[in-house]
C-alpha positions as CSV (number, residue, x, y, z in Angstrom):
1,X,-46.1,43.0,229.0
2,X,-46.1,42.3,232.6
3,X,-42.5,42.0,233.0
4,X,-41.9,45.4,231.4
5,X,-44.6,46.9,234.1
6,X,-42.5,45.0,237.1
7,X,-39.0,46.3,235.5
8,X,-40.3,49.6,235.6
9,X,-41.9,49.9,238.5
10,X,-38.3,48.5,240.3
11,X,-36.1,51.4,237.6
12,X,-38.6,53.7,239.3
13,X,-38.3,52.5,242.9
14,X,-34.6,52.6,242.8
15,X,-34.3,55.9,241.3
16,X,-36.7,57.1,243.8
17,X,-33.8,56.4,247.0
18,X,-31.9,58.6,248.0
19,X,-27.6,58.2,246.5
20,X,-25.6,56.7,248.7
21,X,-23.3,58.7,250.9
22,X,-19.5,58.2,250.2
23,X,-16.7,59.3,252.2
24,X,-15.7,62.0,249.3
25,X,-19.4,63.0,249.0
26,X,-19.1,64.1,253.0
27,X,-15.6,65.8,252.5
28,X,-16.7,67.4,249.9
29,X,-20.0,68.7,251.7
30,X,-17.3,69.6,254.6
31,X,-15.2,71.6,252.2
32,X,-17.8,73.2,251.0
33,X,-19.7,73.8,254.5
34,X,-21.3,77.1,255.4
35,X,-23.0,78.8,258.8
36,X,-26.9,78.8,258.6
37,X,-28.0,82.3,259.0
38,X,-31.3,80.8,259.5
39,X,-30.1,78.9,262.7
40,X,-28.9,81.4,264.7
41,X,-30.2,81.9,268.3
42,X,-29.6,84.2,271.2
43,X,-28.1,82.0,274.1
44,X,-29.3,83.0,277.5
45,X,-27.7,80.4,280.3
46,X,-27.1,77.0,278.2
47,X,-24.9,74.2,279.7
48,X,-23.1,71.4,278.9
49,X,-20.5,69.1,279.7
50,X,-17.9,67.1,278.1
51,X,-15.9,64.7,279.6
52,X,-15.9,66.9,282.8
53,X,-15.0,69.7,281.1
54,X,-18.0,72.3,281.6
55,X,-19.5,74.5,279.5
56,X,-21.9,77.7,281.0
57,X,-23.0,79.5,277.7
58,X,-24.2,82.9,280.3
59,X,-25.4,85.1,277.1
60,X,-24.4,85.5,273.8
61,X,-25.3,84.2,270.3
62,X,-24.8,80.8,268.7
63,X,-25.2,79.9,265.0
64,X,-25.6,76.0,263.7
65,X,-23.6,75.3,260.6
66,X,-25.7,73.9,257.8
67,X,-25.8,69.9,257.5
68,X,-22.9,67.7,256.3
69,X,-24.6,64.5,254.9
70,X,-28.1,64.9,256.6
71,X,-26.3,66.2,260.2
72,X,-25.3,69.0,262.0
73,X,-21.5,69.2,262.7
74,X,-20.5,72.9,263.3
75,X,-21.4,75.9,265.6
76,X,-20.0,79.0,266.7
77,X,-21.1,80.6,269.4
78,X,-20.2,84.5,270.6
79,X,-20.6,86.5,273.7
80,X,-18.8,89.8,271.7
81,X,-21.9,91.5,272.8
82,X,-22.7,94.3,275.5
83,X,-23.0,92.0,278.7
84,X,-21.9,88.9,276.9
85,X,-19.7,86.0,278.7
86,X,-18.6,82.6,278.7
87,X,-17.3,80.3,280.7
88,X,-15.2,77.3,280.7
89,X,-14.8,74.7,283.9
90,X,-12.8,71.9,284.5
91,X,-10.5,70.3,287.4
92,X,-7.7,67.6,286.1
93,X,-8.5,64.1,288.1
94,X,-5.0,63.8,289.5
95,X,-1.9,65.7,291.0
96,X,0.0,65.4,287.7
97,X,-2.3,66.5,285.7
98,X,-3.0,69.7,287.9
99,X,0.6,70.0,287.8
100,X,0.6,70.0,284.2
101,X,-2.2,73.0,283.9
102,X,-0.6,75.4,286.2
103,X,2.7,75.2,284.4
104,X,0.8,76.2,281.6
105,X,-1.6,78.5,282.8
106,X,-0.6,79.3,286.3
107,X,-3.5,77.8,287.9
108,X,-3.7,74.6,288.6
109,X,-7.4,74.3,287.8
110,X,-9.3,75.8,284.3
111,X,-11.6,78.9,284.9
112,X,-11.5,80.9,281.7
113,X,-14.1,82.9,280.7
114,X,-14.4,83.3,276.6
115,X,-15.8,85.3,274.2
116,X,-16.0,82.7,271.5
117,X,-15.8,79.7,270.6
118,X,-16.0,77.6,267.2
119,X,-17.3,74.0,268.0
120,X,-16.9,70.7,265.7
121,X,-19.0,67.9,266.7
122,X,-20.2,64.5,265.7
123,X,-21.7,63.5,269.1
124,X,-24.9,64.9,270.6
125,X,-23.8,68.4,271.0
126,X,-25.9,69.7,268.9
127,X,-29.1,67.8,269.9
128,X,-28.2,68.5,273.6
129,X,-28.1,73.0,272.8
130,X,-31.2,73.2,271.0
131,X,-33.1,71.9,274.2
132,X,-32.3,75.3,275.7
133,X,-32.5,77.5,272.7
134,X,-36.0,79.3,271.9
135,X,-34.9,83.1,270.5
136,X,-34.2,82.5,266.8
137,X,-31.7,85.6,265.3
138,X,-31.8,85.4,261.3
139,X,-30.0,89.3,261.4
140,X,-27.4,88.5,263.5
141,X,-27.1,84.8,262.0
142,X,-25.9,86.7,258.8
143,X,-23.7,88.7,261.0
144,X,-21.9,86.0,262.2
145,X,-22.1,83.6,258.6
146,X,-19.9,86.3,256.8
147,X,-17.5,86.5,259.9
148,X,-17.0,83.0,260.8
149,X,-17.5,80.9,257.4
150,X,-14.1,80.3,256.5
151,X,-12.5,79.6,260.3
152,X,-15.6,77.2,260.3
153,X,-14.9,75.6,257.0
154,X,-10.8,75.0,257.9
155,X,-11.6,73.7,261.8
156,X,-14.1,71.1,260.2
157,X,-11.6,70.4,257.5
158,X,-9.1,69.1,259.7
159,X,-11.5,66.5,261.0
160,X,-12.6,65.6,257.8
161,X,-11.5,62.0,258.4
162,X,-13.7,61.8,261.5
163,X,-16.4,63.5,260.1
164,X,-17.0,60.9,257.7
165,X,-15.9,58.0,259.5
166,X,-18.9,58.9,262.2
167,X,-21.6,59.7,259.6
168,X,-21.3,56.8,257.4
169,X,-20.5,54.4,259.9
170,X,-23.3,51.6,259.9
171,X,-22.9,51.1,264.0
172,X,-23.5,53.6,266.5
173,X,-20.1,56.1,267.2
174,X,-19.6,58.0,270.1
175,X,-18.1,60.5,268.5
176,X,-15.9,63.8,268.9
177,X,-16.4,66.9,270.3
178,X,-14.0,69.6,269.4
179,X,-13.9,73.5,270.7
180,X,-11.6,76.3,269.6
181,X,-12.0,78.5,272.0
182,X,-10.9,82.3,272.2
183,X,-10.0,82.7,276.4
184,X,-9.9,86.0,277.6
185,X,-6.9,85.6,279.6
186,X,-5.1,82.6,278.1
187,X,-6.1,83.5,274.1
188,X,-6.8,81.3,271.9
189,X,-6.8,77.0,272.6
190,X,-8.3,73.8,271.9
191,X,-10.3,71.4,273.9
192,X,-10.7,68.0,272.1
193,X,-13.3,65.0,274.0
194,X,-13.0,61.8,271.9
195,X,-14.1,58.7,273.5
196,X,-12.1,56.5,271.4
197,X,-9.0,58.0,272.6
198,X,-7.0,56.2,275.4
199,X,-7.4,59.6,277.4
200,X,-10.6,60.7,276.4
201,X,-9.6,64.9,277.5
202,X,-6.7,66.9,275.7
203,X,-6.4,70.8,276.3
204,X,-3.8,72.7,274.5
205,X,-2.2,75.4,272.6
206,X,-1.0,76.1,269.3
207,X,2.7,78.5,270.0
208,X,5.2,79.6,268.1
209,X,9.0,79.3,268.8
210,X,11.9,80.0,266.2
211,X,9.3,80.3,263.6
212,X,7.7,76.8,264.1
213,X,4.2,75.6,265.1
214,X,4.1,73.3,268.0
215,X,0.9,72.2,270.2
216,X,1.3,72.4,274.2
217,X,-0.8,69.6,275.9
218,X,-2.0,71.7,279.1
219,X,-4.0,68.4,280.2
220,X,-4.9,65.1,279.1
221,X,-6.5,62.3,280.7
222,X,-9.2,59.8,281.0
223,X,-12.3,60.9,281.4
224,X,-14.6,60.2,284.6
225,X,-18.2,59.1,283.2
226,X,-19.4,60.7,286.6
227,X,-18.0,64.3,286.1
228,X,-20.6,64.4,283.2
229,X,-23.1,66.0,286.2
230,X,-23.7,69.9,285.3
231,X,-23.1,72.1,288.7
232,X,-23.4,75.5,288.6
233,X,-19.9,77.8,288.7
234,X,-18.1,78.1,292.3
235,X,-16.1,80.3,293.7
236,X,-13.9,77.8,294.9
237,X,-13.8,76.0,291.6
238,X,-10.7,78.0,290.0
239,X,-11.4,81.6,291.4
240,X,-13.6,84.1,291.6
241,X,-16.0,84.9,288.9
């Protein structure tokens, strides 16, 4: 009789831990990801940085997606409001580089303000914006669920890969940091910081020509641990703001 109470206390005990997570359980979970009314917040003057590219979040709203196996992975954040704004910093490390931005953008130097943005993350980046969020906006997180779930749900898709590669690895990963960003002079383009990248920073944009896709690299380099260091916006950075 005793053996029958140990064998079910151990049927019990197993059943009791949680299934284990597989890469299809996550890519399902990212297929099927949705916004979190619940965690939406009004942004008033939130930073952060990215490989020394610089992100000034002046006023607007930002809403968490909910959790893909256990973690945060998505956010969008909006300044489409009276007063809202955006900003984006960063200065390429060398000559070329520069060279490469202003052919681009005609600056050689990025100083865009935005009024959105849709970020996919497996790093810190969500950890790092709820330090400096306090306002929680359930109303507008509905808002902004029904307006942003599917352009979510496809940005996240095409790091599906990543996604679960980072949350089921058994070491620690650094990451990736992803932003789609809507520019309000340059339009839409993407900012990627992956540390396991040779050149950790690539900016870009999706064009058309003859009816065919192709991405232009603006920038991409290795990253400089010490331009991680917040500062707030210049004047002489890229222009006036």
């Amino acid at each position: 009789m005793l053996w029958r109470a140990c064998f079910a206390f151990l049927v019990s005990a197993v059943s009791a831990q949680p299934p284990l997570l597989t890469g299809l359980a996550v890519a399902q979970a990212i297929r099927g990801s949705t916004l979190d009314p619940a965690e939406c917040y009004r942004v008033r003057d939130a930073a952060f940085s990215r490989g020394g590219i610089r992100f000034y979040l002046t006023d607007g709203y930002l809403i968490f997606g909910k959790p893909i196996a256990g973690r945060v992975a998505t956010a969008v954040f909006t300044a489409e409001i009276e007063g809202g704004d955006a900003e984006l910093l960063l200065l390429p490390p060398d000559t070329s580089e520069r060279r490469s931005l202003a052919s681009y953008t005609g600056e050689p130097n990025l100083n865009e303000h935005f009024s959105a943005g849709v970020l996919v993350f497996t790093d810190s980046t969500g950890e790092e914006l709820r330090k400096s969020l306090r306002e929680r906006s359930p109303e507008m997180g509905v808002v902004l669920a029904d307006s942003w779930n599917s352009v979510t749900r496809n940005l996240a898709g095409s790091f599906e890969t990543r996604i679960a590669l980072d949350f089921l690895s058994v070491t620690p990963s650094p990451g990736v940091f992803f932003a789609a960003v809507k520019g309000k002079r340059l339009g839409n383009f993407d900012v990627v910081f992956d540390p396991r990248n040779e050149e950790q920073v690539l900016i870009g944009q999706t064009t058309f020509r003859d009816d065919r896709a192709f991405f232009d690299t603006w920038t991409s380099f290795r990253a400089n641990s010490r331009s991680e260091a917040l500062a707030p916006p210049s004047r002489g950075f890229g222009g006036e703001l």
